[in-house]
N, C-alpha and C positions, 0 to 999 in steps of 0.2 A: 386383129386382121381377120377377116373373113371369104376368105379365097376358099376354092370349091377344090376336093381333090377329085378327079376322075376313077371310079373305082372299077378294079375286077374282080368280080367275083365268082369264082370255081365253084362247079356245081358238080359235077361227079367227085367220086372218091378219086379215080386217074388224074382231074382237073387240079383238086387238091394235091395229091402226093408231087405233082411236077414242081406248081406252084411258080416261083422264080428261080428254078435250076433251070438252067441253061442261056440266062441270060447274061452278056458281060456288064450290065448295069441297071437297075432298075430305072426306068422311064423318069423324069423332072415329070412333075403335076400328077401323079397318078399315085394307086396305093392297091394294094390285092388284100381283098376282105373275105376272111373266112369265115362263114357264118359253122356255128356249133361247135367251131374249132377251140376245146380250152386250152392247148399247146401248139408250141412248132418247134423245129430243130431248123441246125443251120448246115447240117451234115452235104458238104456237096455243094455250098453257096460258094461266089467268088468275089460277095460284097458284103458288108456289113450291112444292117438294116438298122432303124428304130420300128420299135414292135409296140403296136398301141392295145393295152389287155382293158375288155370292153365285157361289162357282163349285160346282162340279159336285155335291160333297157337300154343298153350301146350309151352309156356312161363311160366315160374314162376311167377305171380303175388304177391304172397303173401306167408309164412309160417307160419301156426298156430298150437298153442297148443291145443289139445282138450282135456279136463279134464273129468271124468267118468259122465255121467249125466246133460251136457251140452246142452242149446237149439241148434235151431240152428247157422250152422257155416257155414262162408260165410264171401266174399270181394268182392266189387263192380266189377263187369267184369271178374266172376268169369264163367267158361265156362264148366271144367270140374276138378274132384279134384281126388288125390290120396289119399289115407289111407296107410300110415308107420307105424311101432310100435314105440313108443316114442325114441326118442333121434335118431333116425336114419338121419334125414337130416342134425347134427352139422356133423359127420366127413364125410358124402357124399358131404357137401360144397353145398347143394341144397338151395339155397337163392332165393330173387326175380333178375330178370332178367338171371334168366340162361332157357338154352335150353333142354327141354326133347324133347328126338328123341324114337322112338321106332324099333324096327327091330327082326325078329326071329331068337328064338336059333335053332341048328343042331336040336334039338329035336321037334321046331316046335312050342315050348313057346313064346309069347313075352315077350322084353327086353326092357324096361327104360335104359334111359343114359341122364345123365345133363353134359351140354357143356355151 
């Protein structure tokens, strides 16, 4: 499958620490990308995520569950991570070793894609 996820990406330190606190669910099609980010905690969330651990070339290292409440989360060589809303990476086929590429929608969004 090759569906596009709509990404946000936090750019201050404040942008990062909010992150998806305070939302009662993370958006369907969308994913918050942290770039230089090698962890996250789930201290304060009200949803479970899948946590995609991506190092430097935004390769899939890893795919993790994060459960509500969770320390932190992290895999060796982790570079930067995505935040998905639970169950999103089984039918996107986002595994370790696939490729996220990014590039802009018509509207000027950026777009994820695993290859």
């Amino acid at each position: 499958m090759h569906s596009a996820i709509l990404l946000k990406i936090p750019r201050t330190q404040k942008e990062k620490e909010i992150g998806l606190l305070g939302l009662a669910s993370p958006p369907a099609g969308w994913g918050m990308l942290f770039l230089d980010t090698p962890f996250i905690h789930m201290v304060g969330m009200r949803f479970p995520i899948d946590v995609v651990c991506l190092n430097g070339d935004f390769k899939v290292i890893a795919v993790l569950y994060a459960p509500i409440g969770a320390p932190n989360i992290t895999t060796f060589g982790t570079r930067h991570i995505l935040e998905l809303a639970s169950g999103t990476t089984i039918p996107l086929h986002i595994q370790p070793g696939k490729q996220m590429s990014i590039e802009t929608s018509c509207c000027g969004e950026p777009l994820a894609h695993f290859s």
